[in-house]
C-alpha positions in Angstrom: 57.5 181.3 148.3 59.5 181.5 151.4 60.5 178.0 151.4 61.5 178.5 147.4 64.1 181.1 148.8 65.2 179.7 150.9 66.4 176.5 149.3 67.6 178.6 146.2 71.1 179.1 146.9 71.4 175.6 146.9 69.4 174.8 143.9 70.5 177.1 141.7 73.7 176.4 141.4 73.0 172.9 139.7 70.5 174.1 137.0 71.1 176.5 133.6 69.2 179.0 132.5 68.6 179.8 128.7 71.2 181.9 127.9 73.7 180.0 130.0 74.5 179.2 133.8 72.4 181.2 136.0 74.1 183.7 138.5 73.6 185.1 142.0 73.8 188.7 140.6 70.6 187.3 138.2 69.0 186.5 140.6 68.6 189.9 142.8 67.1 191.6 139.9 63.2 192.1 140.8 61.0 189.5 139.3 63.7 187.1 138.1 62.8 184.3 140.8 59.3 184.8 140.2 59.4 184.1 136.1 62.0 181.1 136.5 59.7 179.6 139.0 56.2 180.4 136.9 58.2 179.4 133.5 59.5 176.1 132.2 62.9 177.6 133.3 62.2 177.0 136.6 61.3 173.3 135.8 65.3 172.3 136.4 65.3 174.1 139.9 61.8 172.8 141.3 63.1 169.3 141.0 65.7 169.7 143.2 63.2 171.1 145.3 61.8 168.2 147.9 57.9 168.1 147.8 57.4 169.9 144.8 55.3 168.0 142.1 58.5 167.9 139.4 60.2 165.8 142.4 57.2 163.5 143.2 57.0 163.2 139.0 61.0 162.6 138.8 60.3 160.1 142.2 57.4 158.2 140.0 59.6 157.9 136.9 62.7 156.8 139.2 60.5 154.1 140.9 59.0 152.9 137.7 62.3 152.5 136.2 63.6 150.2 139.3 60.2 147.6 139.0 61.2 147.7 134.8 64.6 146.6 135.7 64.7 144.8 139.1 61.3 143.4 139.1 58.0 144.1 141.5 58.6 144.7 144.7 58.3 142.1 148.0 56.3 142.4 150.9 58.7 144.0 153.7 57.2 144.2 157.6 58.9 145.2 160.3 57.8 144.5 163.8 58.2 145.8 167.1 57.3 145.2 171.0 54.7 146.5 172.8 56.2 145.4 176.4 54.7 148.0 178.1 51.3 146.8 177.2 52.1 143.6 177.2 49.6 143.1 180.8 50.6 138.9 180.4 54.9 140.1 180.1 54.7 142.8 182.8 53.0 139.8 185.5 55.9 137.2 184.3 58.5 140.2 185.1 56.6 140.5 188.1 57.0 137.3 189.5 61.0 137.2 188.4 62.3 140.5 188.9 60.3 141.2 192.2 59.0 137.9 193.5 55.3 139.5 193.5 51.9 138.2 191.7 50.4 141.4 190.6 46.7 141.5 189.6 45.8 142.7 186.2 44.2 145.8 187.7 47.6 146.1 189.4 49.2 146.0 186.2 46.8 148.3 184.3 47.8 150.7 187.0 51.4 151.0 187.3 53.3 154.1 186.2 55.4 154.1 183.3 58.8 154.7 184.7 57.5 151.4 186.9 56.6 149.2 183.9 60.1 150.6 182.3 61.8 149.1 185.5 60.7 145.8 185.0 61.4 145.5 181.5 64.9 146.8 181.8 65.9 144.6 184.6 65.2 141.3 182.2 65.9 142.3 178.8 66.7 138.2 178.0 62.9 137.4 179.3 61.8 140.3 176.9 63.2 139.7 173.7 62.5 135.9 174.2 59.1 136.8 174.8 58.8 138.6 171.5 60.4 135.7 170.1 57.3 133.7 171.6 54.9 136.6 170.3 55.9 136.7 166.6 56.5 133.0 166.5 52.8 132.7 167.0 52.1 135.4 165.1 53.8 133.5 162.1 51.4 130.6 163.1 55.1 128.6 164.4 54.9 125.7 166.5 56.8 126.2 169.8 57.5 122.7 170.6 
């Protein structure tokens, strides 16, 4: 109930009651938030209301109506790195940026700010190295 008053101001000032637009003075007589909520009346304002099932049931309707006219949706991934626990990255940026072989318990081992370090002083060798990643991940040939 808090949340519903909270967000009233803002809601209704875009919906009508029965008997005409709905004022603030309405609105501060006992009971008269309660009944628009618990009666169809308070259908208009609830939509506006984020999370409230007449939203989700407006959302469905909207959503339903863009697959009727634009067709079913695609499949839409998005992918990101993972240098930090990349063990194989970290031991190439090892060997560039500071001309050591690190073992991989070495690796396991080193401290965040450490690992951040390496990564940010060869950003190229990084993003060609997801390049590399998602290229085989995509079953790509890197001849």
């Amino acid at each position: 109930m808090k949340i519903l008053l909270g967000k009233s101001q803002i809601a209704f000032r875009k919906c009508k009651g029965n008997n005409g637009t709905l004022t603030a003075g309405e609105l501060k007589n006992p009971g008269r938030l309660e009944r628009l909520i618990h009666h169809d009346e308070g259908y208009k304002f609830l939509r506006a209301l984020r999370g409230s099932p007449p939203y989700f049931e407006k959302a469905k309707k909207d959503l339903f109506a863009m697959i009727r006219k634009l067709g079913p949706a695609t499949l839409f991934c998005s992918f990101s790195s993972a240098e930090t626990k990349w063990i194989h990255l970290l031991r190439i940026l090892g060997k560039l940026v500071d001309n050591k072989n690190y073992s991989d318990n070495e690796l396991e081992n080193l401290k965040w700010e450490e690992k951040c370090r390496l990564i940010q002083s060869d950003p190229v060798t990084c993003a060609r190295h997801f390049d590399y990643q998602f290229n085989t991940f995509k079953g790509v040939s890197h001849e």
